[in-house]
C-alpha positions in Angstrom: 0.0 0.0 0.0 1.4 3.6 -0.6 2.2 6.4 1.9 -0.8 8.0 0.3 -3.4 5.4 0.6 -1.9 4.3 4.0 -3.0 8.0 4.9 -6.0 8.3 4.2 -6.7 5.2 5.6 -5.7 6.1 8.9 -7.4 9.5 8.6 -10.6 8.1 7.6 -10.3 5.7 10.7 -10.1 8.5 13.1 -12.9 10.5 11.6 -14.9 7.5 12.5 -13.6 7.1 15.6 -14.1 11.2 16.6 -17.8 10.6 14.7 -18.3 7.6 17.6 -16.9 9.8 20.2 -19.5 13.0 19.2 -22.0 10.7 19.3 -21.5 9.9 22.7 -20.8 13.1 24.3 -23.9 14.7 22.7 -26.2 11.6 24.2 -25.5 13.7 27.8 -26.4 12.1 31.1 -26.8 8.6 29.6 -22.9 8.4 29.8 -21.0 6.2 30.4 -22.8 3.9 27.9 -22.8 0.1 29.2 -21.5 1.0 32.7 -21.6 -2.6 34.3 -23.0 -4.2 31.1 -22.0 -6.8 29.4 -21.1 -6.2 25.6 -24.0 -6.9 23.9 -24.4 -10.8 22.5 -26.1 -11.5 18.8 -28.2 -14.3 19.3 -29.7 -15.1 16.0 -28.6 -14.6 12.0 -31.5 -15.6 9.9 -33.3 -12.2 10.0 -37.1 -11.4 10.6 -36.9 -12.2 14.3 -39.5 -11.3 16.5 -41.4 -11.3 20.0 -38.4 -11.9 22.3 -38.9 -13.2 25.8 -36.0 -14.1 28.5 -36.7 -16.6 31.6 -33.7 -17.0 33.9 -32.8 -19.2 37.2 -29.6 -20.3 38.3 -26.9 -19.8 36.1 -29.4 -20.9 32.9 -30.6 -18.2 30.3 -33.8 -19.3 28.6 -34.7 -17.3 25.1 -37.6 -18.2 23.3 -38.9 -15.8 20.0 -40.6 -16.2 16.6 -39.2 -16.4 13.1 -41.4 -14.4 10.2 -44.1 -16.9 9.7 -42.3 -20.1 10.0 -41.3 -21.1 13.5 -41.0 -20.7 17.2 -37.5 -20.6 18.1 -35.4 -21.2 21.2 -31.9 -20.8 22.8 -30.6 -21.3 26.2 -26.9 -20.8 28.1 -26.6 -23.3 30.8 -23.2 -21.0 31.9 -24.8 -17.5 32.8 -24.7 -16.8 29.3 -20.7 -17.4 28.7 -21.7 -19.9 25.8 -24.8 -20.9 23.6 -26.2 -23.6 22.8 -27.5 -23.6 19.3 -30.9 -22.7 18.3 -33.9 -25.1 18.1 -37.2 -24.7 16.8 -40.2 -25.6 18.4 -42.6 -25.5 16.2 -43.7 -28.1 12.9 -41.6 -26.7 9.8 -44.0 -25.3 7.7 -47.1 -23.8 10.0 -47.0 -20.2 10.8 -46.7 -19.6 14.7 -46.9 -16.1 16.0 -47.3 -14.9 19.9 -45.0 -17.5 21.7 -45.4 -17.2 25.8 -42.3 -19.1 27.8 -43.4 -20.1 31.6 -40.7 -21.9 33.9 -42.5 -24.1 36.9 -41.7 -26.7 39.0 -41.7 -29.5 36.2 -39.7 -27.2 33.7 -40.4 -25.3 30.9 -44.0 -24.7 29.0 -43.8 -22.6 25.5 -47.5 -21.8 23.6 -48.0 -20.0 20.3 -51.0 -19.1 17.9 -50.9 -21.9 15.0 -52.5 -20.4 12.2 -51.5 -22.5 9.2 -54.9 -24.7 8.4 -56.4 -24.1 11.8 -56.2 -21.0 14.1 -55.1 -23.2 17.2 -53.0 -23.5 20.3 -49.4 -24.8 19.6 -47.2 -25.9 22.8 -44.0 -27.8 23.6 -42.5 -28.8 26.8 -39.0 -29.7 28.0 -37.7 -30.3 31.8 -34.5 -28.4 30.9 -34.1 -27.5 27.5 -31.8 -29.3 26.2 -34.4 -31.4 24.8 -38.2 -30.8 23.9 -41.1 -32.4 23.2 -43.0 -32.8 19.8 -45.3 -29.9 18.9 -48.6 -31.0 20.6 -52.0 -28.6 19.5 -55.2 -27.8 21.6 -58.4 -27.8 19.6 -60.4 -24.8 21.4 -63.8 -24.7 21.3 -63.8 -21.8 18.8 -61.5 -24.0 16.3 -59.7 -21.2 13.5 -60.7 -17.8 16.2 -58.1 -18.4 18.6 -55.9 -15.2 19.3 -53.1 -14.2 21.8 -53.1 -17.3 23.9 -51.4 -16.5 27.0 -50.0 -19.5 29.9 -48.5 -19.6 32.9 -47.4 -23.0 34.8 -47.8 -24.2 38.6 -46.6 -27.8 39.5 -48.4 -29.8 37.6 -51.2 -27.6 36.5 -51.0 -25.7 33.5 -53.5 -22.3 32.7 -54.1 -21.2 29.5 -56.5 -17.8 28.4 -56.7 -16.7 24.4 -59.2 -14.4 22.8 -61.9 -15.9 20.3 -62.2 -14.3 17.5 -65.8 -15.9 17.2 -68.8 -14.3 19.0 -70.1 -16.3 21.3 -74.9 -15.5 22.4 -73.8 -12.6 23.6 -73.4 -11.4 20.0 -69.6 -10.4 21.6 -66.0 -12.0 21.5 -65.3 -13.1 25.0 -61.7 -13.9 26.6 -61.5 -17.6 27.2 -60.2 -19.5 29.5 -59.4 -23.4 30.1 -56.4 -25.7 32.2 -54.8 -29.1 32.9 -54.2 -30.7 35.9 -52.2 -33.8 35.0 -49.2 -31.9 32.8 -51.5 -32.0 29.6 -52.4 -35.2 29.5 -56.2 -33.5 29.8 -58.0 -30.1 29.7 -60.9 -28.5 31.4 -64.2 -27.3 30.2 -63.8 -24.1 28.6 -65.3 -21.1 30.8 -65.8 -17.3 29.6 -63.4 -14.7 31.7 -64.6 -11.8 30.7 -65.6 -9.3 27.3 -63.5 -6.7 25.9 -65.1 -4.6 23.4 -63.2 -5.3 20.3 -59.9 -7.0 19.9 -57.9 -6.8 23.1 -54.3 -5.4 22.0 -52.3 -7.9 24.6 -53.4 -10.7 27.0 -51.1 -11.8 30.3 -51.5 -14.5 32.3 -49.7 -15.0 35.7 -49.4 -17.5 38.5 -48.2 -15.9 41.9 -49.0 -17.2 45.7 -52.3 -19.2 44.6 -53.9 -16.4 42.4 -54.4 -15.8 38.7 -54.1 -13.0 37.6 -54.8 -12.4 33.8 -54.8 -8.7 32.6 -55.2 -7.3 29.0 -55.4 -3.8 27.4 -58.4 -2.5 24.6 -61.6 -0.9 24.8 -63.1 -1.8 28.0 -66.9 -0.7 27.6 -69.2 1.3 25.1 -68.4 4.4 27.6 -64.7 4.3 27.2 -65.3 4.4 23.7 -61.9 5.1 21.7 -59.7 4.2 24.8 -57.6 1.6 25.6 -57.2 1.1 29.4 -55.2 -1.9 31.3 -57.5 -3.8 33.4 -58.0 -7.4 34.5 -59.2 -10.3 36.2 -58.5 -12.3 39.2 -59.0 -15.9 40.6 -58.1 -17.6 43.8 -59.4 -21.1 42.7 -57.1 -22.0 40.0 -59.3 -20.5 37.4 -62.9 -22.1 38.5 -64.3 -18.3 38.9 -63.3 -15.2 38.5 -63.6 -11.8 39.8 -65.8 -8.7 38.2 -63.6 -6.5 35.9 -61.0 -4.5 37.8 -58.8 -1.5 36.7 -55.6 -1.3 37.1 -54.6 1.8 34.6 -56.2 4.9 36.0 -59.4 5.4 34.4 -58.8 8.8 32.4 -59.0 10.1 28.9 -55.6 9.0 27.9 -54.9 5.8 26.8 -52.8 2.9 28.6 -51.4 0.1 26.5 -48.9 -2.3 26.0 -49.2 -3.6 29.1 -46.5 -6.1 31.1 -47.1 -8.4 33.9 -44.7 -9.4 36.5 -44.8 -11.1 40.2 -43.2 -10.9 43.1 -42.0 -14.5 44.2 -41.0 -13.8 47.6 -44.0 -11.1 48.2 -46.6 -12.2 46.1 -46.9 -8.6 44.9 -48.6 -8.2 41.1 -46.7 -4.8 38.7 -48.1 -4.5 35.7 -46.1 -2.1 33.7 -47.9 0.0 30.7 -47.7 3.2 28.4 -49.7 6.1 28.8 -49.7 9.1 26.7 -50.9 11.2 29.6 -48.3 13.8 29.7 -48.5 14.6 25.6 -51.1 14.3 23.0 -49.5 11.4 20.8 -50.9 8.0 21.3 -48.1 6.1 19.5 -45.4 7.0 22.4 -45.4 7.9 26.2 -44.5 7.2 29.8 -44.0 4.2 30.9 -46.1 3.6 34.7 -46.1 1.0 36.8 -49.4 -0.7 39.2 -48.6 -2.2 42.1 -51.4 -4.6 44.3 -50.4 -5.7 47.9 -53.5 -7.9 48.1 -52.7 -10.5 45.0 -54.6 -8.0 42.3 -57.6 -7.1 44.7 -56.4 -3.3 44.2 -54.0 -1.4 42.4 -53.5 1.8 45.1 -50.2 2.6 43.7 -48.5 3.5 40.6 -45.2 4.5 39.9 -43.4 6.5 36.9 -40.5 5.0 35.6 -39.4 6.7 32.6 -38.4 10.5 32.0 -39.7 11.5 28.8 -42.6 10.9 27.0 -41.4 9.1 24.5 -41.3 5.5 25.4 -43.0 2.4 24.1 -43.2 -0.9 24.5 -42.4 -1.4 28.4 -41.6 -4.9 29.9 -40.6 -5.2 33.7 -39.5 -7.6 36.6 -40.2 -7.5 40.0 -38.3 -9.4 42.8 -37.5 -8.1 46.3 -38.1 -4.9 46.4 -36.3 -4.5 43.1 -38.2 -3.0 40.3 -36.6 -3.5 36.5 -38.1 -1.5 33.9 -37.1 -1.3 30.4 -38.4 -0.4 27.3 -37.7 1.3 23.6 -37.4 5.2 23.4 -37.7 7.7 20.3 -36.0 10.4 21.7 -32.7 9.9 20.5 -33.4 11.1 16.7 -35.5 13.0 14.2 -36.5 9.9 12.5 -37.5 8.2 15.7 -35.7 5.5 15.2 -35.7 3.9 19.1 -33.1 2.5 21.0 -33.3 0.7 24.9 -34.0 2.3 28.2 -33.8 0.5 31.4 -34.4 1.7 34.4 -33.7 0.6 38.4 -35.5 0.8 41.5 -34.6 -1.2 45.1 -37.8 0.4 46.8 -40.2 -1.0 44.5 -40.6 2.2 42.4 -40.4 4.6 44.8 -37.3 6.5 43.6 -35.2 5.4 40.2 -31.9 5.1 40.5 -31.8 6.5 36.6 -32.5 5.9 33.0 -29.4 4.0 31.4 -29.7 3.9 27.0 -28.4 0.6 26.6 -27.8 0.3 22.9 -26.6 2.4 19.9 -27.9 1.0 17.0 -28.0 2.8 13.4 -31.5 1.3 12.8 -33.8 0.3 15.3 -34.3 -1.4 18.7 -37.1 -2.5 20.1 -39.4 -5.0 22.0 -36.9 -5.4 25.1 -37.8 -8.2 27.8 -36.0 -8.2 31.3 -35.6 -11.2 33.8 -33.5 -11.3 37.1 -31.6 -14.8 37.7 -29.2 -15.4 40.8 -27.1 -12.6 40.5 -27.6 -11.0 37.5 -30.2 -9.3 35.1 -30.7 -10.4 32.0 -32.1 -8.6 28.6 -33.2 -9.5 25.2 -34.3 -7.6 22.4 -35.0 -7.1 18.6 -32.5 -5.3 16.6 -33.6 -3.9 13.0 -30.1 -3.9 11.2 -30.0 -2.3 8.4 -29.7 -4.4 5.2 -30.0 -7.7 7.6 -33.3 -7.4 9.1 -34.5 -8.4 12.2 -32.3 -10.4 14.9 -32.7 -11.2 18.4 -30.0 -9.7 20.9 -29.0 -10.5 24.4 -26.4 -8.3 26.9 -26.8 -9.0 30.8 -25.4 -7.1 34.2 -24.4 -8.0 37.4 -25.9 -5.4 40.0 -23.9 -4.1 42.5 -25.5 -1.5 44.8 -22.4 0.0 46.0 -22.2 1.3 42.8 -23.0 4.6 41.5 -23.4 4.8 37.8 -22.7 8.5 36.8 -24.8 10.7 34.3 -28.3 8.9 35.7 -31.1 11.2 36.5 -33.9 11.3 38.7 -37.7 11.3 37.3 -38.6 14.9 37.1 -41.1 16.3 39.5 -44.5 16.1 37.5 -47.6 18.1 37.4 -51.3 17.1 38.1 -53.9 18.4 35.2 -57.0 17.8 35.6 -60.5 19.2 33.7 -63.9 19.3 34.6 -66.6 18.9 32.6 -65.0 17.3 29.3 -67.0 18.1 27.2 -68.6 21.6 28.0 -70.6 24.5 27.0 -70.2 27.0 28.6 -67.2 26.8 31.4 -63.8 24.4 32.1 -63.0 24.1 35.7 -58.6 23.8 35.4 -56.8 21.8 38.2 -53.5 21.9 38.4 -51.1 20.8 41.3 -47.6 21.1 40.9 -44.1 21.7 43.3 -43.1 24.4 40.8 -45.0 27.1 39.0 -45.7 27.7 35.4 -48.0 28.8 32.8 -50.9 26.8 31.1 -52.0 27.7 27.7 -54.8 27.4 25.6 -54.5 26.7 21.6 -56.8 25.9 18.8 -56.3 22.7 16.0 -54.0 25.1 14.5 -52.0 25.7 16.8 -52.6 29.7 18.3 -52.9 30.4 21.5 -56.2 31.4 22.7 -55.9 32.6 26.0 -53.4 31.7 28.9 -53.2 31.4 32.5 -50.4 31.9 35.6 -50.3 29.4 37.9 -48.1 28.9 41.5 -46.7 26.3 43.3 -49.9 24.2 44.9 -53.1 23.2 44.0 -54.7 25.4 41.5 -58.4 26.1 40.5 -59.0 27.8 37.2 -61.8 28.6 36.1 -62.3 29.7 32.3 -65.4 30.8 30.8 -64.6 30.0 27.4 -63.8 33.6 25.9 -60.0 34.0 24.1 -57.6 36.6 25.3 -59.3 39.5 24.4 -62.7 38.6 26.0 -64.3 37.1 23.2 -66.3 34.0 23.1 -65.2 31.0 21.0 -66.9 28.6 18.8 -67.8 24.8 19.6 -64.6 22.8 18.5 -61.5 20.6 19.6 -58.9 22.6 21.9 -56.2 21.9 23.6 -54.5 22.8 27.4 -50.8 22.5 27.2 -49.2 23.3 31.3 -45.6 23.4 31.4 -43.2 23.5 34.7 -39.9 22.7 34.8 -39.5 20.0 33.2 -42.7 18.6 33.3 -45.5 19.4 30.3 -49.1 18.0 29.7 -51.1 18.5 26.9 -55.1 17.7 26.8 -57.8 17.9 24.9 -60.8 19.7 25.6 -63.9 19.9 23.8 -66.6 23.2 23.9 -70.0 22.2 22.6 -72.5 24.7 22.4 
């Protein structure tokens, strides 16, 4: 090579290198960028990888995921993730499986899917370890070809399983179903109706913790939450023979809750179900992610915690264990394009402060659908990773907590402010409350985007009370409108609506 080309080489290596280092020194206080991370580990090569979920005890990492529309996939490290071993499918070659759900129990390891090649049925394998499993066995539902999200959880030798039907049942509505084995499959239970969202339920969870199920999903709950997704649920204390009334566990407000997460406390028998909500911005594709918490195995929901920063979040998953509260999740904020990378966040009081958001990778692409699960002494992630020109892979990267430890450039979650509005819709006045630790303005704006009239506010609780006239005393027409309320760091944005 010439003294020229030699050059240039070496120049054009240290542009990329100074291009990396930029990069990191404008991300801010997510430096450093792995602190106590493992590098991160690529699991899979064939591309169109979806739906990751992690399971973890002992030193043995369990990964389970779907490919496109061929198969249900699996991996596992038997040495806390030092080695692999290599990849097995579940699933028949040839039938399309979506939505695989991985529960660990007593007896071993219990993987479901959504068959949907000739039959929309209920596809599961077993295996006591996984180094071996067993042949694909299938679960003819009552509502053969309208089975959708099937969802399982495993205790001893029972196993629970809960899908929505796709088929109306003389109700004229699609109900959530739900049916179980006693004797490790060998046979199932009559087939009982848990509950009825109105339309298609966006996820279902299912979740065996101190002798209660607890099965939760997010849609439209009723006719008069019309538009609105909220995360609610359904509990049972008799291994699935009844179950309770419809209970909230998202608050129930105008903004919308999704994508929920389900996790339980072993030791505790504490229920967190993570979610999004967009309640702090007007965008329904992105938010914070919050966190429920029941004491009394999913009686009530009393407390929720905030987990992430910024409103830009989607896609949560969580784990709960001690008093340890793992959140992570896939964040927009990073770029113009929103192309999202992962967020995880700590807390050891069970949510009552955050130790601080860490960005956990740096992809040139996209990274999303994270799932976290705490084994013996470390935490374990997975994720999918949109590379571009390669598609969609599976990822793994793990860390070892140590409490002592202080990871620099964390933050705290911002104080927040309180907005509410009453009546929504009116006619003639809006009754504004706002309670917040720091004081600010709140505005009023049309659809496009001008400011109508505006208000001072103070530290405290704060009654407003507007009378529907803009700035200069005029009175407005009927029509959408918006309350933005901005303090510190904090900013909501509803929507109001005047009818005349």
């Amino acid at each position: 090579m010439s003294s020229a080309n030699s050059n240039g080489a070496n120049i054009l290596r240290i542009g990329k290198f100074f291009l990396a280092f930029l990069i990191i020194i404008l991300s801010g206080y997510f430096l450093p960028i792995f602190a106590g991370w493992s590098e991160s580990v690529r699991l899979t090569y064939r591309g169109h990888e979806i739906h990751p979920q992690v399971i973890a005890r002992n030193d043995t990492v369990h990964v389970v995921w779907y490919w496109g529309d061929n198969y249900t996939s699996y991996m596992r490290s038997t040495d806390g993730d030092e080695t692999w071993d290599s990849l097995i499918n579940l699933s028949d070659e040839g039938h399309y499986t979506v939505y695989p759900d991985l529960s660990i129990g007593e007896n071993g390891l219990f993987v479901t899917w959504q068959n949907r090649d000739i039959f929309y049925t209920i596809g599961y394998s077993t295996s006591i370890d996984g180094s071996t499993w067993s042949s694909p066995e299938y679960i003819y539902t009552d509502n053969l070809n309208d089975v959708y999200k099937p969802a399982s959880t495993v205790k001893g030798d029972s196993i629970f399983i809960t899908y929505f039907s796709l088929e109306d049942d003389s109700t004229g509505m699609n109900p959530i179903r739900y049916f179980s084995s006693y004797n490790d499959g060998l046979s199932w239970s009559d087939e009982i109706t848990v509950g009825y969202p109105l339309g298609s339920p966006q996820d279902i969870l299912l979740k065996y913790c101190h002798g209660v199920l607890l099965l939760t999903w997010s849609g439209v709950v009723d006719s008069a939450h019309a538009n609105q997704y909220h995360v609610v649920g359904y509990r049972s204390d008799d291994a699935g023979q009844t179950w309770s009334d419809l209970i909230w566990i998202s608050p129930d407000h105008w903004h919308t809750a999704q994508s929920p997460c389900l996790s339980c406390n072993d030791e505790t028998g504490q229920f967190a179900v993570g979610y999004m909500d967009y309640r702090y911005q007007e965008y329904s594709f992105h938010g914070d992610v919050f966190i429920s918490i029941s004491d009394d195995g999913g009686r009530t929901w009393p407390s929720e915690v905030q987990a992430s920063t910024q409103p830009t979040a989607r896609m949560p998953a969580i784990e709960f264990y001690s008093d340890t509260l793992l959140a992570t999740w896939s964040d927009r904020r990073f770029n113009d394009e929103g192309d999202r990378q992962i967020i995880i966040n700590r807390s050891n009081n069970s949510g009552a402060t955050w130790g601080g958001e860490q960005r956990l990778t740096y992809t040139t692409g996209l990274s999303t659908e994270s799932w976290v699960s705490a084994g013996a002494d470390k935490i374990h992630l997975v994720w999918r990773e949109d590379l571009i020109d390669e598609g969609n892979d599976i990822f793994y990267k793990s860390y070892t907590p140590d409490s002592t430890v202080i990871v620099e450039g964390q933050v705290d979650i911002p104080e927040t402010i309180d907005l509410t509005t009453y009546p929504n819709p009116f006619n003639s006045s809006l009754t504004i409350n706002i309670n917040s630790q720091q004081s600010g303005k709140v505005q009023i704006y049309d659809m496009l985007g001008r400011i109508i009239n505006e208000f001072e506010y103070v530290k405290g609780i704060n009654l407003i009370n507007w009378n529907a006239h803009d700035i200069s005393g005029n009175r407005i027409t009927s029509g959408v409108y918006f309350i933005k309320t901005k303090g510190g760091d904090s900013q909501i944005i509803k929507k109001i609506i005047l009818l005349r």
